[in-house]
N, C-alpha and C positions, 0 to 999 in steps of 0.2 A: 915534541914540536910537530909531527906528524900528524900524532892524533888532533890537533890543535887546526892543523891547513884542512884537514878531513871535514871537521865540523865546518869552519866557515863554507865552506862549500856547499854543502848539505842545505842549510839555511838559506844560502843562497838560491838553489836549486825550488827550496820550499816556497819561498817568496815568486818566484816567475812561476812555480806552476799555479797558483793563487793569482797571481795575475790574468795571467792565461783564461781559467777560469772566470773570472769576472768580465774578460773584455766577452768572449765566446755569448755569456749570457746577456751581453748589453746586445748585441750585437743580434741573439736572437728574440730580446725583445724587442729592437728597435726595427729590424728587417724581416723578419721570417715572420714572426707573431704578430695577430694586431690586436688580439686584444685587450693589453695595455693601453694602444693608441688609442682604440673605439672609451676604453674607460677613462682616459686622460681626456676626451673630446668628446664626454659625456652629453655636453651640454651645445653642442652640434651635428647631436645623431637620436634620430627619436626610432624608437622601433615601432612599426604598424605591424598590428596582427590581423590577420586574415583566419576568422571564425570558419573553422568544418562544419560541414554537414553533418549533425546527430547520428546514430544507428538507427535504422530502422527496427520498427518491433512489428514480428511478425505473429501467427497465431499457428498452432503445429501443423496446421493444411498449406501454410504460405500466404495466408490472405492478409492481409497488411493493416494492421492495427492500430500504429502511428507512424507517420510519416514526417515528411519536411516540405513545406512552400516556403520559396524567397520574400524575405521583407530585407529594409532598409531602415538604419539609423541616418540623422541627418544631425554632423558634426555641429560644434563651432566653438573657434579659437578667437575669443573676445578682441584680444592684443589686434588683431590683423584686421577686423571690419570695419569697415567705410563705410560712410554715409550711402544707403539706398534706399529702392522703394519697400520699407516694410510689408506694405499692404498686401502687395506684388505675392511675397513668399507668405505672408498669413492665407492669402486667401488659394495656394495650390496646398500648404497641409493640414487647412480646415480649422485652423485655429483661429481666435481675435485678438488686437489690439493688446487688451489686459495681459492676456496670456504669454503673447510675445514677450511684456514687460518682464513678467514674473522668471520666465524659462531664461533670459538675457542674463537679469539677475542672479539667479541661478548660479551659470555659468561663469560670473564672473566672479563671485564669492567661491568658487572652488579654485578656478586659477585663470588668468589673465593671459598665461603666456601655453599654456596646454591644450589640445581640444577635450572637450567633453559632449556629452550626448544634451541637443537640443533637442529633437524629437523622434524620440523610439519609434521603430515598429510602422513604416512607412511599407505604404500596398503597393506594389507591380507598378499601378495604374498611374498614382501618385507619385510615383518616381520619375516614370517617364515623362512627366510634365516638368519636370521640378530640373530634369536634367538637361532640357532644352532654354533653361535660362539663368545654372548655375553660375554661370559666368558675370552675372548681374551680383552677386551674391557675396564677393571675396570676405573669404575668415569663413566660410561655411562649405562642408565636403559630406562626403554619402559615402555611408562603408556597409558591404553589403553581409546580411547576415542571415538563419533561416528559422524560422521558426515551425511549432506541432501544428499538424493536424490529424485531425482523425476521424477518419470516414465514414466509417461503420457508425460513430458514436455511442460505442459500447465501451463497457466495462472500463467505465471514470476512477474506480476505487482502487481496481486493478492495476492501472496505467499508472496511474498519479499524474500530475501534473507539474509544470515548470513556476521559478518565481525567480525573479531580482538575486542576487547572491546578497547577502547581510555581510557586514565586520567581523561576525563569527564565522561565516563558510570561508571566505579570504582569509583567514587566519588559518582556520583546520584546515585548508588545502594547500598549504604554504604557499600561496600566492600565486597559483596558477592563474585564480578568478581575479577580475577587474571590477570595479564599480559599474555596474550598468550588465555586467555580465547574467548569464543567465544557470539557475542550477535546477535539479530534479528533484523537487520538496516534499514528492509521498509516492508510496507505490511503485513498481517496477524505475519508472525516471531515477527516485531517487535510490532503492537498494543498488540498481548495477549502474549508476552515475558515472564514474572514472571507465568502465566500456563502452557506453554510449557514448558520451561526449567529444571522444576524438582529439587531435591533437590541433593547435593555434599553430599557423605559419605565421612567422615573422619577417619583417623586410624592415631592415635597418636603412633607414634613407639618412642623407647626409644633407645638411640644410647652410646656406650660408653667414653670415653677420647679417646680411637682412632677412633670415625666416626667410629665404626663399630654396625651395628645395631640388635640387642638384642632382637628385637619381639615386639610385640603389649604390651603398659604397661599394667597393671594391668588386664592383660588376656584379654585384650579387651572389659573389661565391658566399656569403655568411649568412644567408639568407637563407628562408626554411621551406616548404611547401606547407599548408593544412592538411589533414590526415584525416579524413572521415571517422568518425567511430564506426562501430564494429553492427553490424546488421544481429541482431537476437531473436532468435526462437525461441517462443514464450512453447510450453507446452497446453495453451488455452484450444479449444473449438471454439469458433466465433459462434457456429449453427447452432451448439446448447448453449454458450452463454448469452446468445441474444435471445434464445426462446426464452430463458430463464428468467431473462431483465423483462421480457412483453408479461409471464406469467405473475411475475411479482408485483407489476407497476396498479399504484396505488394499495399499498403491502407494505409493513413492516417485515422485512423478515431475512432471511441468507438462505445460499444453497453452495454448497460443494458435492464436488463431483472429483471423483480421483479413480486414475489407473493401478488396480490393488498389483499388480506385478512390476509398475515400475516407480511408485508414488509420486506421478504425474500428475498435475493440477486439470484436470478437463473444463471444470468453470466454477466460476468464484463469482458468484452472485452477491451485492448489498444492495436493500433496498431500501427504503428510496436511494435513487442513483442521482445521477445530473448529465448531463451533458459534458463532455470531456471539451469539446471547443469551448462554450462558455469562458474555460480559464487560460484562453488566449489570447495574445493583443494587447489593444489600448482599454479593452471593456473590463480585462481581470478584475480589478479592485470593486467595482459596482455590482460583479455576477456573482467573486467570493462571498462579498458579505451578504448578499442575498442567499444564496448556498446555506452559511452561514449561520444564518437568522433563521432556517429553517427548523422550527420546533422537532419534526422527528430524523434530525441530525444528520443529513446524507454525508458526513464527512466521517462518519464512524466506518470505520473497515468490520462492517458485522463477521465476516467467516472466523477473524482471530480475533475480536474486539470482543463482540458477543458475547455475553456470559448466560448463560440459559440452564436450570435444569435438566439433566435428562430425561427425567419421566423416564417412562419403561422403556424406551429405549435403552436404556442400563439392564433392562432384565438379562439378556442372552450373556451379557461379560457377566453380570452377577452365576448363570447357571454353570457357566464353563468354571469357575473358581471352583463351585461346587462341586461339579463333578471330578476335578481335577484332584478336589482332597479327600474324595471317596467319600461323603456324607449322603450324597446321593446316586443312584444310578439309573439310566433313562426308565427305568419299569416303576421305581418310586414313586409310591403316589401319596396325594394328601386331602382330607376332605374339604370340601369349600361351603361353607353353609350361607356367604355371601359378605362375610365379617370374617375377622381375624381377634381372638381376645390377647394380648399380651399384659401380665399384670393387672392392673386395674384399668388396662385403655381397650378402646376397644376402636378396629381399624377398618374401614370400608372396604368392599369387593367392591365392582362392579356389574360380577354376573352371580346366577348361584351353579356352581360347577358342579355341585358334588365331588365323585371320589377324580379325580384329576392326574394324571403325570407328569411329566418334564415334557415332552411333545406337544401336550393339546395344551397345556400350562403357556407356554413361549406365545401358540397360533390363537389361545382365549385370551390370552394378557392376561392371568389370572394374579389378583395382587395378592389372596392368600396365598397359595401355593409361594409367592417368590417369599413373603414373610417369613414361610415354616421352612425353608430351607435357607435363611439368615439367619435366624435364631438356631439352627442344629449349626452352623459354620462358625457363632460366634461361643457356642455351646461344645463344642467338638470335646476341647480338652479340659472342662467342669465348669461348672455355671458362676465360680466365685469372681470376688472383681479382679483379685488379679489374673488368674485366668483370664477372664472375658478382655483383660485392658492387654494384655499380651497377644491373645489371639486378634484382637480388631485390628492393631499395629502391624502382624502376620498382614493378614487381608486387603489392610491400605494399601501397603508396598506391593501386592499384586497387581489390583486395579491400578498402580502407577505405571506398571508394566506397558499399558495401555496407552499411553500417554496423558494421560488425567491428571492434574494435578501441578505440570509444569507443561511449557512450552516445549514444542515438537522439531523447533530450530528450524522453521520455512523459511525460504533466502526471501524474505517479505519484510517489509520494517514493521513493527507498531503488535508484533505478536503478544498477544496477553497468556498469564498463566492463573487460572483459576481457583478456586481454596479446593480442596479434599482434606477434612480434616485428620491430624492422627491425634494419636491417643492422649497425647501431652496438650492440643487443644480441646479436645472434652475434659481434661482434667481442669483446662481455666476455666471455660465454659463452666462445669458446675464444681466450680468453687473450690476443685480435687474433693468433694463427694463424690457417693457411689453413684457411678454411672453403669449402664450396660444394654442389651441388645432391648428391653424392653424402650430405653431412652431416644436409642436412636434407628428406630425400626421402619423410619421412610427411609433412611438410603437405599435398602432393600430394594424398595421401586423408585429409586433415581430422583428423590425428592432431599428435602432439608441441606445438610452439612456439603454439596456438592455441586459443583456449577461446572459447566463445559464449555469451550465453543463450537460452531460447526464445524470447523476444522476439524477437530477432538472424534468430534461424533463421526465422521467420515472416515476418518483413519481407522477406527474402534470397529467401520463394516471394511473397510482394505483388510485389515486381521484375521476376521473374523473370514473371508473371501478366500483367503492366504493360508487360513488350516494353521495359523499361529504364528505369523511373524508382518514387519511391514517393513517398508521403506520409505526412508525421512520424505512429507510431501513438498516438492517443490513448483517452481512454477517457470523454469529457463530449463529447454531441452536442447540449445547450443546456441553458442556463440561464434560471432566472426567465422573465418575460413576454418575450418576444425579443431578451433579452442573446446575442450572437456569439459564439462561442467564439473563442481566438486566432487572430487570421491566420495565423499560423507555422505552424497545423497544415491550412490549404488552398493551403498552396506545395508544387509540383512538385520532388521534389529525382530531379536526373539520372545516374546511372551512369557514362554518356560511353561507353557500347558501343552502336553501332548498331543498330538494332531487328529488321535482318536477318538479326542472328547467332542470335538466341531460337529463331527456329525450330525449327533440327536442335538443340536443346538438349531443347525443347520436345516433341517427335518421339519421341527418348531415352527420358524421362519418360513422356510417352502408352503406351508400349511394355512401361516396366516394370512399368505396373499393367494395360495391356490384352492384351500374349501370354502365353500358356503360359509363356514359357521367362524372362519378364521378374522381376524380385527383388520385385516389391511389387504381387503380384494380391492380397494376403489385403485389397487396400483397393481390389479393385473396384465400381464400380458399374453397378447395372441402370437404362440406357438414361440414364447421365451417363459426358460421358469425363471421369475422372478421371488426373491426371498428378500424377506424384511417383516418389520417390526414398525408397530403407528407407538404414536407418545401424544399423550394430552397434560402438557403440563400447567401445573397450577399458576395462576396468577394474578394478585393478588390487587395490582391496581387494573383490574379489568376481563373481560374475557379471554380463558384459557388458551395457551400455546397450540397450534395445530403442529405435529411433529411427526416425520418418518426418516427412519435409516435403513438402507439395502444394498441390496446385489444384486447383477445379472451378468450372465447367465447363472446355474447354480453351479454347472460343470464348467472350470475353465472362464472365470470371470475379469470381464472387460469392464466393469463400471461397478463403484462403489459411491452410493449418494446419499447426503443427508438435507430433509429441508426442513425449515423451519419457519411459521407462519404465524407473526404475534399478533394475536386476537382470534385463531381464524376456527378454534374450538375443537375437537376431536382431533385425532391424527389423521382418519380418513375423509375429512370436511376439504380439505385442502391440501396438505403438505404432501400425503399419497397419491392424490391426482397427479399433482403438479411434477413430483419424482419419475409418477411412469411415462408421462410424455419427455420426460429430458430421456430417460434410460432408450424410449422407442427411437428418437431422436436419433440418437446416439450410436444406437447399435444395428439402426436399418435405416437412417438417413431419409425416413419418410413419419407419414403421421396418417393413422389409420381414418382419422376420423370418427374416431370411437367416442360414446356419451359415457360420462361417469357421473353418476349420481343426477342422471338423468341431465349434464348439463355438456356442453362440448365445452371443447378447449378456448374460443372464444369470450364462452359466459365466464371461463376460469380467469381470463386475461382481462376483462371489462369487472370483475369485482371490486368494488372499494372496501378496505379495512380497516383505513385509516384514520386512527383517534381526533376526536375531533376536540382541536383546542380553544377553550373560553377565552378569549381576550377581554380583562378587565379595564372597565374605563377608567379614564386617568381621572384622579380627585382632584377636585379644583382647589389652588392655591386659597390660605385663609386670609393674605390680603394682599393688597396690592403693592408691586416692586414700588422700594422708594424714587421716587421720581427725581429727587435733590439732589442724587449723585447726577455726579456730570459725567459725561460719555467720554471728555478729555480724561481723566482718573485712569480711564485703560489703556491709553495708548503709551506703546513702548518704542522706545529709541531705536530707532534702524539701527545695525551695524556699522561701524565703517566702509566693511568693504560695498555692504547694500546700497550706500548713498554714492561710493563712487559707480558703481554701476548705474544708477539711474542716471547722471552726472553725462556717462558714457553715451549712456541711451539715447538721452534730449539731444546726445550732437550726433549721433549718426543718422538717427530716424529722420525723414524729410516727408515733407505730403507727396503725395500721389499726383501722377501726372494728369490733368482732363479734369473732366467730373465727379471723378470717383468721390465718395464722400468719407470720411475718417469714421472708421471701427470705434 
């Protein structure tokens, strides 16, 4: 019986603390908590967000790259406007009659009872007028918001630009973005988007049964402030990349420029560029597609985009493999009679060298020499195919080492990764017949089965700089108040060629740009050694690549560049020029005013290269549109919600007071 009084009690006991519990949580959702309330009275509480100011992008000196000026959206909430003078508000934001119709429209087919954006992107000037007689205007509000600029108006490819957010950015961002919002659609804007962007203040205002709004609820404790995004330190120099953009302009072509100790982006050239404002405003859509429509593509990010042969600019990684695997040693010499015969082909020099080394080999560009010492690399361990098809797969994977052949991970969107082929691709290529070093005896000089970017090529001189290692290139040297940039881009990545073979590579290079008889003096400098390598690569719809990759200084190097000049013919025609004034630039912050090639730096900047495109005239139709159709046949039925909008329109729009005459 005992046990029996025990239990009911127990139960008893279990039932009021259950009680207990549920009044405790009514009680703090109805008193303590409101955000039940606020979601129960959904539909009498609208949240306003209050857009931040962007980060600012700086350039590694501090000079200010992109910026923010205030503009204004100008609301309207269809449900709330009254009859007034249209004309009145057409004629302070530059719009007409029609337009008003069309934007009203608009508005009212998205929702009746919500505001939405009438007219983006309202100037200073225009507001100020606009606000001196909003009061005229009810159902229409101004929410203020900031958009780019950019002063310099350099480095458009770099930057990227802003656009509209789509149904897919609102999705992928789980709903941060709004319709009408704005996102970072290429280039720095859009790789570091979530730090620039900054954070939306919200103000939950409480509105009455008549849409009429009451003040921030509960005094504003729920309420948010906007949050700037975070200021970024790009690691660019404005001073080379804006020489670089006057040196290119009317130029196909890129330049990169990297800090080989810290794999710092110093400048990032693509030519043709544009105007970074251009893709600001109200004019965007009119300036992209002109952009656009431009035949030699200014929308292509040439440094990662680019796909270019090396040309001999591959010779120096080709010699350092070589010497790495003992086939050659800097004294090795070979003769040059101004041809090369492999098998039945037979391969161009371009000088006659005679008996030649790895030193004056590198500083003549001599293309025998690099042949005879590809054919002993591919020949090392016996001449049969599969030998040669093992040893070449060996060799690939070297040159991958390099970065060749895949992407190098720049915190940059839109990086491309080029072919190098291996061995199981010569085997489709020919058919799985015998292939071997007589078949593929241009990559030796940086021709056929291989394509690079300048990125690629610039890294390949950081390497080379470096005595055999690099680090990933990037282009953010900090963030915000002392945010880190990734660690991935302060690790060592290694080559695996001994630091002792750079030298006579190294030597080579010194040579070419500092003797008489070397391929790349048009890129010397006064009391810097400068080291590099010119490239004339082949091209096939047109005249020949102008190309050079270097360094400077040779001891202890600050700048590793590569340029690239399509159409511009030799290495040292242009691409060498144009390399040593960024490196002077660069490393003495003046410009000597030195002639090259009998021309100054101005004739260099005033050159055109640019292909010149046929436009084909349009064929005239073979007969004439039938006339019988009736123009009524196309027209399609408004919406519903379209015809109530006009409906709306014809009763609030009134004529103009005076004179004035109807838009």
């Amino acid at each position: 019986m005992d046990q029996l009084f025990n239990r009911k009690y127990i139960i008893q006991g279990l039932f009021v603390l259950i009680a207990l519990i549920l009044l405790g949580k009514l009680f703090y959702m109805q008193v303590i908590s409101d955000k039940y309330f606020l979601s129960a009275n959904n539909n009498a509480l609208r949240k306003i967000y209050t857009y931040p100011a962007r980060g600012v992008i700086l350039d590694r000196n501090n000079n200010v790259l992109a910026q923010n000026q205030p503009t204004y959206d100008l609301l309207v909430t269809p449900n709330q406007v009254k009859p007034f003078d249209t004309l009145s508000l057409c004629n302070i934001i530059g719009i007409d009659m029609v337009q008003f119709r069309e934007k009203f429209k608009k508005a009212v087919v998205q929702s009746r009872y919500q505001e939405s954006i009438f007219q983006k992107l309202i100037s200073v000037e225009t507001y100020a007028s606009l606000q001196e007689k909003m009061f005229n205007y009810r159902g229409f509000s101004v929410r203020k918001r900031t958009i780019r600029y950019y002063p310099d108006s350099i480095a458009s490819q770099f930057l990227g630009y802003m656009r509209e957010v789509t149904p897919t950015d609102i999705e992928k961002h789980a709903g941060y973005y709004k319709s009408g919002d704005y996102i970072g659609k290429s280039g720095i804007e859009r790789e570091y988007e979530t730090v620039l962007r900054g954070t939306k203040g919200v103000t939950n205002m409480l509105y009455n049964a008549h849409n009429v709004a009451q003040g921030s609820y509960a005094n504003g404790k729920l309420d948010s402030l906007a949050i700037s995004g975070d200021q970024l330190v790009s690691t660019l120099d404005s001073r080379i990349q804006k020489l670089g953009e006057q040196l290119l302009a009317n130029k196909v072509g890129s330049i990169v420029a990297i800090e080989p100790s810290t794999g710092e982006i110093l400048a990032f050239v693509s030519s043709p560029g544009y105007d970074p404002n251009k893709l600001v405003g109200n004019n965007f859509s009119p300036n992209y597609r002109e952009i656009y429509g431009n035949p030699n593509r200014p929308f292509v990010v040439r440094p990662i985009q680019g796909g270019y042969s090396p040309g001999s600019a591959f010779k120096p990684l080709d010699a350092l493999i070589a010497l790495s695997e003992g086939v050659v040693d800097p004294n090795t010499t070979f003769n040059c009679p101004g041809y090369y015969i492999a098998g039945n082909r037979r391969f161009k020099c371009e000088h006659v060298d005679g008996n030649i080394s790895l030193r004056r080999g590198i500083a003549r560009s001599c293309n025998t020499y690099f042949y005879n010492i590809f054919a002993k690399l591919m020949t090392k361990n016996g001449g049969s195919y599969a030998k040669q098809h093992s040893t070449y797969e060996a060799w690939q994977n070297k040159v991958r080492k390099f970065g060749i052949g895949d992407t190098l991970g720049i915190d940059f969107p839109g990086e491309k990764a080029y072919k190098l082929f291996r061995a199981a691709d010569y085997d489709k290529l020919h058919r799985s017949k015998y292939w071997g070093n007589t078949s593929i005896m241009s990559v030796a000089i940086g021709q056929g089965e291989i394509n690079t970017t300048p990125l690629q090529m610039a890294n390949i001189m950081a390497i080379i700089a470096n005595r055999g290692y690099y680090l990933k290139p990037h282009v953010v040297k900090s963030i915000g108040n002392g945010k880190s940039i990734d660690a991935r881009y302060k690790e060592k990545h290694f080559v695996g060629i001994d630091a002792r073979f750079f030298d006579p590579v190294i030597d080579g290079m010194e040579d070419a740009v500092n003797q008489s008889w070397g391929t790349a003096t048009e890129s010397r400098l006064q009391n810097i050694i400068m080291c590099g390598k010119t490239g004339t690569v082949q091209n096939s719809r047109g005249k020949n690549h102008s190309v050079f990759i270097g360094f400077a200084p040779r001891d202890n190097p600050k700048i590793a560049i590569a340029v690239i000049v399509e159409n511009g013919g030799y290495g040292g025609a242009y691409a060498a020029p144009i390399a040593s004034y960024l490196t002077e630039k660069y490393l003495t912050d003046s410009l000597s005013g030195r002639r090259i090639n009998g021309s100054t730096i101005e004739m260099y900047k005033e050159a055109n290269l640019l292909p010149v495109f046929v436009t084909k005239p349009l064929v005239k139709p073979l007969s004439k549109p039938d006339s019988s159709k009736k123009a009524d046949s196309l027209k399609k039925t408004l919406p519903t919600k379209t015809k109530v909008a006009q409906n709306q329109f014809n009763k609030l729009a009134i004529k103009p007071k005076g004179n004035a005459a109807s838009k």
